[in-house]
C-alpha positions in Angstrom: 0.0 0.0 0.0 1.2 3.9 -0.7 1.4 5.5 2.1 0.3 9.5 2.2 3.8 10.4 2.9 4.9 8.2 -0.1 1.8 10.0 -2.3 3.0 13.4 -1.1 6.4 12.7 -2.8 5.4 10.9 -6.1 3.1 14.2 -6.3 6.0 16.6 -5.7 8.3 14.1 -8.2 5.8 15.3 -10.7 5.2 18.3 -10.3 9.1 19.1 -10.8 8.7 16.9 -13.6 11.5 14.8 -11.8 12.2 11.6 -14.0 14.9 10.3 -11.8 12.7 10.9 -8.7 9.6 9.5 -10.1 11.4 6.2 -11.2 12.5 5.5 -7.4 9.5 6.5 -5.8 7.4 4.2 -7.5 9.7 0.9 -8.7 8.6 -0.7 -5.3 4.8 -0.7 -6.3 2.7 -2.3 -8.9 1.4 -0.9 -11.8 -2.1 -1.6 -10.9 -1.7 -0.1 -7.3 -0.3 2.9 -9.2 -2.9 3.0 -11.9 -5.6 3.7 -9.2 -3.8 6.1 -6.6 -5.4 9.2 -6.9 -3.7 12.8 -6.3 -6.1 15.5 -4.6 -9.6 13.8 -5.2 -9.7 14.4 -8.9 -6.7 13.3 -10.4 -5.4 9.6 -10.8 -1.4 9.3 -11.0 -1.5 9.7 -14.7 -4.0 12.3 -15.2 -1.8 14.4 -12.7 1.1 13.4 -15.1 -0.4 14.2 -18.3 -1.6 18.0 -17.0 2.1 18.6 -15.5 4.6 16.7 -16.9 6.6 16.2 -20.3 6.0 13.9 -22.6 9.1 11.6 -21.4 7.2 11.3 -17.6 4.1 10.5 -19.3 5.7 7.7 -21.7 7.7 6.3 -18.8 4.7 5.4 -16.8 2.8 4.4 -19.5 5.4 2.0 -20.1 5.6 1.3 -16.7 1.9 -0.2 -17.0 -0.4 2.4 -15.6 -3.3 3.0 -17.7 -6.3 5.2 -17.7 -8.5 5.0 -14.7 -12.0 6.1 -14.0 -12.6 8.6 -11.4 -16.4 7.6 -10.6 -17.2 11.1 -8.7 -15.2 13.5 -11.3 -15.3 14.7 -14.6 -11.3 14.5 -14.9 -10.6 11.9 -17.6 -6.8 11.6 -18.6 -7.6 13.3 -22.2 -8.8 16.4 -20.5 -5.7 16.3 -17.9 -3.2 15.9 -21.3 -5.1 19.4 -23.0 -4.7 21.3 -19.8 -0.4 20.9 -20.3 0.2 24.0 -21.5 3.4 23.0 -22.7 3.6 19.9 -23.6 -0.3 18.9 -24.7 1.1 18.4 -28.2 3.5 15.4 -27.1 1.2 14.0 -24.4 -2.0 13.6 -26.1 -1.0 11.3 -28.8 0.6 9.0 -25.9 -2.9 8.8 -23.6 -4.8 7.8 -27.2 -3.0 5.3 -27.6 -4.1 3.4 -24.0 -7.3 4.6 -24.0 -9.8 1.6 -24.4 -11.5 1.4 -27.8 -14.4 1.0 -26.3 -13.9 4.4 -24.4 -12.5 6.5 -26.9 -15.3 7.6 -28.2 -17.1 9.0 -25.0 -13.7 9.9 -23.4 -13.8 12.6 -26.3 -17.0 13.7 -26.8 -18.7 13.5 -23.7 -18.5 16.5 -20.5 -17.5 13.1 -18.2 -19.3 14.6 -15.7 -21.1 12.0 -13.6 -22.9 14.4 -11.8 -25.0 15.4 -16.0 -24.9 19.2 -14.6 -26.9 21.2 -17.3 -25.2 21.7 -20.7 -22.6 23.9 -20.5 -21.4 23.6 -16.9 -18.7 21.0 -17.8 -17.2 20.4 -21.0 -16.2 17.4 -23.4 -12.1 17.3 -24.4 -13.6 18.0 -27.8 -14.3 20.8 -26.8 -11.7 21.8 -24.7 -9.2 21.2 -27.7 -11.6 23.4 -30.1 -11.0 26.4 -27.8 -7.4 26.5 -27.8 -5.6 28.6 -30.4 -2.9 25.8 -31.6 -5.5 23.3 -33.1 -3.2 20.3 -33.4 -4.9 18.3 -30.2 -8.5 19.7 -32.0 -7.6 17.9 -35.3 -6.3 14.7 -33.3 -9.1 14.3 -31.5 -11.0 14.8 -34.4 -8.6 12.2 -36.7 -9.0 9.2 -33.4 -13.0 9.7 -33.9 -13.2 9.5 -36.9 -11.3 6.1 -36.8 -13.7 4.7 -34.1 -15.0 1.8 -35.8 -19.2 2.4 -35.8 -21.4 -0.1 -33.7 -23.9 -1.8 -35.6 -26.6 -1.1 -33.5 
């Protein structure tokens, strides 16, 4: 088990962006245990990795086998967390597509994520997120991964 103490730290690796730091703090855990330890209520591990972090953290704990967790009480997904890194969005969101479950994709990047369904335009999809922002490289990515969601045939 993590403790808070270790939390605090892996939190603090991060936000310095701290490779080297990161690396030790978590090579005594499993990937699993690290997938679902969440960071202040509303961020799991990776999503506070993909807001803060380069793309080199990011790819390292993919690699490392965290994936993309469900917060069941937030509307924090780790799409929206990777278009909220002001400077390094472009790298990180093609990395978090690529783990996304296909079977997710689709909602992960279209839908608000909100499980509270506050009235439209309280919370906002990634879609929309990316469509706001003046560099629209993560707007046309999103936009390329949907339209390569194969269609149900229902």
């Amino acid at each position: 088990m993590i403790t808070d103490d270790e939390t605090t730290a892996i939190q603090l690796a991060i936000e310095a962006n701290c490779l080297e730091d990161l690396v030790e703090l978590v090579r005594p855990h499993e990937s699993q245990e690290l997938t679902s330890l969440q960071l202040f209520g509303n961020h799991s591990l990776l999503m506070y990795a993909c807001e803060r972090c380069s793309a080199e953290v990011v790819a390292w704990l993919i690699d490392r086998g965290l994936e993309p967790y469900e917060l069941e009480w937030s509307d924090n997904n780790e799409i929206k967390s990777a278009l909220r890194n002001q400077d390094h969005r472009n790298e990180v969101l093609p990395l978090v597509l690529k783990v996304v479950p296909q079977d997710l994709i689709k909602d992960m990047i279209s839908s608000d994520w909100d499980p509270e369904d506050p009235p439209t335009g309280e919370s906002v999809s990634p879609l929309e997120m990316a469509e706001e922002l003046a560099d629209k490289t993560c707007y046309n990515l999103l936009l390329e991964t949907l339209k390569a969601v194969p269609q149900s045939s229902s």
